[in-house]
C-alpha angles and dihedrals in degrees: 000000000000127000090251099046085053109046081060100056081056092051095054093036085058096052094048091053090052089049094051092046092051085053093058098065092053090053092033082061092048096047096049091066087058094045152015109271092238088066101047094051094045087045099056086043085055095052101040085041084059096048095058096051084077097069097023092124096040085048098040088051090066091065130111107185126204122202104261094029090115097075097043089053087045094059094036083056099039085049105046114046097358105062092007095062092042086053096043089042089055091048098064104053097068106030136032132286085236098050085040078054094059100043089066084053081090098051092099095050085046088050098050086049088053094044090047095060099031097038111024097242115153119252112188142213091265087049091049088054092040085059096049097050098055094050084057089049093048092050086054093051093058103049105045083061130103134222109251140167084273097036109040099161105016098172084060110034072055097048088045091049087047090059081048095065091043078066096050095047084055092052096050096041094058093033088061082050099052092042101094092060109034129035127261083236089054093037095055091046087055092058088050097044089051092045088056095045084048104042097045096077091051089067093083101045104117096229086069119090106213112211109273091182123040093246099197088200096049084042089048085055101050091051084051099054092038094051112021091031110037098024105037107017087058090036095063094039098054091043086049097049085042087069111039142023118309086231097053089046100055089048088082089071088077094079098050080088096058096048092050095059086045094053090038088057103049103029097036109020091237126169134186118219114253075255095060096044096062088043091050078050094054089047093048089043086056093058102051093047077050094064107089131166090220106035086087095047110111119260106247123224 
């Protein structure tokens, strides 16, 4: 297969994880009115988990283990789905899947700024701005918007969804740094083997409502997010990030925005205040100013 061949089933690999991502917040949103979110995020770790257990040999055959991996699959793992799913859980269920959408729009500037101080990649001054100009975005974003039936708190769901995104920048950061060793397959079957080892606990906390009636849409859900989500959606970004450039990869997050309104818009009727729009503008705006051709280059001594 040539470079060029293969940067572009990256590329596509890439679009169809943000897509899938963008859909999740749409059925995350859904699920969580047939369960308790604790629930719905062990049981697509469960299913995805079981999944894997099918190709476990063929995956575990790829590796090739370093003394003192452990602990930085561990973290990978603990970030991203372990803390990243219970913030994200917690989001929405005080603001919207749309506003939850645009606050992802800053994980790549997050993520050059993690790559700058763990891996000694150069951010630069337009990076830095771009950066500045979507916080202030996102800030924006949070407090044009009003409390509703499906956002009752908004400024928090949005605060909750931003720590969120300080997980997933762990996550990518020490993925990009595993990759040369294990494959994106392996590396993904890892997450959902510590996420069900994490979120089981949290089942018996009595804060959780376990499911009294077998509910088939909130089931339906659940099989969604634990196949298509955790399996595919992580699949095809690890593969992705496996082949290019972790700051052109997480420049795909940018769309996830996008998507979400989209979906919003067509599964849940949502709709963002004049206000928002031109604050989900300034976020996007951010980001582009943020893509910068230097900023990935390594710093150099």
């Amino acid at each position: 297969m040539s470079d060029t061949q293969g940067k572009g089933l990256a590329l596509l690999a890439l679009l169809l994880a943000v897509t899938l991502w963008a859909s999740s917040f749409i059925v995350l949103k859904v699920a969580f009115t047939r369960f308790d979110p604790m629930v719905v995020i062990f049981g697509r770790m469960a299913v995805a988990s079981l999944c894997f257990l099918f190709v476990f040999r063929r995956l575990v055959r790829t590796v090739e283990y370093r003394p003192g991996d452990w602990k930085l699959l561990l973290f990978m793992g603990v970030c991203e789905p372990g803390l990243y799913f219970i913030f994200e859980a917690m989001a929405l269920t005080y603001t919207d899947a749309s506003q939850a959408g645009m606050i992802c729009a800053l994980l790549p500037l997050m993520v050059a700024l993690g790559a700058r101080f763990h891996l000694g990649e150069h951010t630069s001054r337009r990076t830095f701005a771009g950066f500045a100009l979507a916080i202030v975005g996102a800030v924006a974003l949070s407090a044009a918007a009003t409390p509703s039936a499906t956002a009752p708190n908004p400024a928090l769901g949005n605060f909750l969804e931003f720590l969120a995104m300080v997980c997933a920048t762990g996550y990518m950061v020490t993925l990009k740094g595993l990759m040369p060793r294990y494959s994106p397959w392996f590396l993904t079957m890892i997450q959902a083997f510590i996420g069900s080892i994490f979120y089981f606990p949290l089942l018996f906390l009595p804060s959780t409502a376990m499911p009294t009636t077998f509910d088939p849409l909130g089931i339906g859900a659940i099989l969604f997010l634990g196949v298509f989500v955790t399996i595919l959606a992580y699949g095809f970004y690890n593969f992705g990030m496996s082949k290019i450039p972790a700051s052109q990869a997480s420049a795909f997050v940018n769309l996830i925005p996008v998507i979400t309104l989209v979906f919003a818009w067509f599964m849940l009727g949502e709709r963002l205040a004049p206000l928002q729009y031109a604050a989900s503008a300034v976020v996007l705006t951010g980001v582009f100013l943020s893509q910068d051709r230097k900023a990935a280059q390594p710093a150099t001594a």
